[in-house]
C-alpha positions in Angstrom: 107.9 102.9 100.7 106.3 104.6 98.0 104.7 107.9 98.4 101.1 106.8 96.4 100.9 104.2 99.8 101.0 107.1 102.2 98.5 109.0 99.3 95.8 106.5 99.3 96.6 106.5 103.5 96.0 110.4 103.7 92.7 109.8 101.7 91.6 106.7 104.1 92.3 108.6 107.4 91.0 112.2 106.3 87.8 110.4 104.8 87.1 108.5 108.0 88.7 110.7 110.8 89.1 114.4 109.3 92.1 116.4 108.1 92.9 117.6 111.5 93.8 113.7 112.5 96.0 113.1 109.8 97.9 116.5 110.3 98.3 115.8 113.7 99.8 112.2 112.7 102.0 113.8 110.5 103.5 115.9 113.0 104.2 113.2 115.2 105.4 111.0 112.9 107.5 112.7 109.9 109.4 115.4 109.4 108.6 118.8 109.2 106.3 120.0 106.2 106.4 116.2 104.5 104.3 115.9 101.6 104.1 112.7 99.8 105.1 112.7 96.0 103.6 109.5 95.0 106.5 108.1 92.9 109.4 109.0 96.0 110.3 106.9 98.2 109.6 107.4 102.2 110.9 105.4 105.3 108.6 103.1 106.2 108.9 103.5 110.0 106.8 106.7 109.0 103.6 104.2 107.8 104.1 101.7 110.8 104.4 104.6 113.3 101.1 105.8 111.5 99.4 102.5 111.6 100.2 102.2 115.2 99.2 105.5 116.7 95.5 104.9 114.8 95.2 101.3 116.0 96.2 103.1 119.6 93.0 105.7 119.1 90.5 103.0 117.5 91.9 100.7 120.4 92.0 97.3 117.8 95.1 95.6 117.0 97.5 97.0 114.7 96.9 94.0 112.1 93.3 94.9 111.9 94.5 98.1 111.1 97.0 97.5 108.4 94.6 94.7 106.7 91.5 97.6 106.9 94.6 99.8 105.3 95.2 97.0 102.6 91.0 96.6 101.6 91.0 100.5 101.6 94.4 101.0 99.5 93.5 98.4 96.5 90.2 100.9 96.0 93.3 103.6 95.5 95.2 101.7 93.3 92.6 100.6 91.3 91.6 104.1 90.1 94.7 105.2 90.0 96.0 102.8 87.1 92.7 101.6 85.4 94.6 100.9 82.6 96.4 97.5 84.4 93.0 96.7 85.9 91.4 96.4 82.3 93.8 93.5 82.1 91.7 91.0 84.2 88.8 89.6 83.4 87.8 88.7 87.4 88.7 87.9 91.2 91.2 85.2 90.1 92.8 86.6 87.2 93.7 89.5 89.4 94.9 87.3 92.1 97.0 84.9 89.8 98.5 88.2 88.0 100.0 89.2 91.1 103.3 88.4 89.6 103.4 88.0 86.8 101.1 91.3 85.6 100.9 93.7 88.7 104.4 93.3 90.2 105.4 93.7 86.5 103.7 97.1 85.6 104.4 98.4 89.5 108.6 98.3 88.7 107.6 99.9 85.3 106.3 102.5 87.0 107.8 103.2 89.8 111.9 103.4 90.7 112.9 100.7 93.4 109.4 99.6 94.6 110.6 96.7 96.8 108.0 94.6 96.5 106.9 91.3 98.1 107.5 88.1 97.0 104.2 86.6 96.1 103.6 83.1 94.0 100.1 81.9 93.5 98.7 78.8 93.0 94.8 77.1 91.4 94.4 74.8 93.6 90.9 74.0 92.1 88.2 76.4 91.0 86.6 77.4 94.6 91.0 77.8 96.4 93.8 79.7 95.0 97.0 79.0 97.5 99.2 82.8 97.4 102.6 82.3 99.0 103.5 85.6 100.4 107.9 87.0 101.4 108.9 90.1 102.5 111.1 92.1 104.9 108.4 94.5 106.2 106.1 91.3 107.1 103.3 93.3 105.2 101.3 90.3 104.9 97.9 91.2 106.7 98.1 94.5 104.3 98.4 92.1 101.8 95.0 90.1 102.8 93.3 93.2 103.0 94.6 94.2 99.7 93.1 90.5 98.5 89.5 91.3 100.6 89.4 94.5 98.1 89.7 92.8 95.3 87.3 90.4 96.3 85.0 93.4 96.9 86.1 94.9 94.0 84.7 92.0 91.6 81.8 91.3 94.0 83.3 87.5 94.7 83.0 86.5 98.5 85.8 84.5 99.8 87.4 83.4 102.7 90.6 83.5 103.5 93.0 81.1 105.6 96.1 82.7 106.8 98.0 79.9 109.5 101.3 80.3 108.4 102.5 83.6 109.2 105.9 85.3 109.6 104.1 86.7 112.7 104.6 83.4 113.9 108.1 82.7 113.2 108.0 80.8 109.6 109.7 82.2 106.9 106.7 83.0 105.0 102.9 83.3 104.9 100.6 81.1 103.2 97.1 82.4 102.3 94.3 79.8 101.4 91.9 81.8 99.4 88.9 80.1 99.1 86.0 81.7 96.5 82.6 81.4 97.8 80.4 80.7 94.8 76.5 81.9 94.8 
């Protein structure tokens, strides 16, 4: 996992817990002195232990965690690399550049990002249907990463999200549905 994930993490729990939280969660959890260099790659067994010791302390489940994680991290990204979010015009550009855009300036970037798979799909103006693959079953991060973008471009929406890998299918299928005013 990439170093700018465990970045915008550090910023998210020292914002809303204090320093001394997140350097206690890096003792348990990494080795000694580890400092994230945004474009290295980290093992993720480092986030997920992370993500479960604060979902222990906040007493929620670890989901609710990682998909507060995701709304928190697209803030991150976003004013990290401006320059890829001049290239959408709204809420479902973003979301249907997934692929095609994002994904494609991520590997430029960064060395070996392993990235989801993600496919999107208009539906019809008010539902966008994403398609969501990967490994590390990141997929509630991903909603939450969807819910800041939403935020982001001040469109409500509602989101759908019955077939999970959580649940033993091979994917997840999000129903995005925008909330018009």
């Amino acid at each position: 996992m990439k170093g700018i994930i465990f970045n915008v993490l550090e910023e998210m729990i020292v914002e809303q817990a204090g320093m001394e939280v997140w350097n206690t969660l890096l003792e348990k959890h990494t080795p000694q002195n580890r400092v994230y260099v945004s474009a290295k790659n980290y093992p993720e067994t480092e986030l997920f232990a992370i993500a479960t010791d604060v979902a222990a302390l906040l007493n929620v489940p670890l989901q609710q965690v990682v998909k507060a994680f995701g709304q928190y991290l697209f803030s991150g990204l976003a004013t990290r690399h401006t320059g890829v979010m001049t290239r959408f015009s709204g809420f479902t550009s973003l979301v249907m550049g997934i692929h095609n855009v994002i994904h494609v300036e991520v590997n430029k970037l960064y060395h070996e990002p392993a990235l989801p798979t993600i496919s999107c799909v208009l539906v019809n103006n008010h539902n966008i249907e994403l398609t969501y693959h990967s490994p590390r079953k990141l997929c509630f991060c991903a909603e939450g990463l969807i819910f800041g973008a939403a935020e982001h471009y001040q469109q409500a929406i509602t989101i759908k999200h019955d077939v999970c890998m959580h649940h033993g299918d091979e994917k997840c299928i999000l129903n995005i549905e925008l909330i018009n005013d």
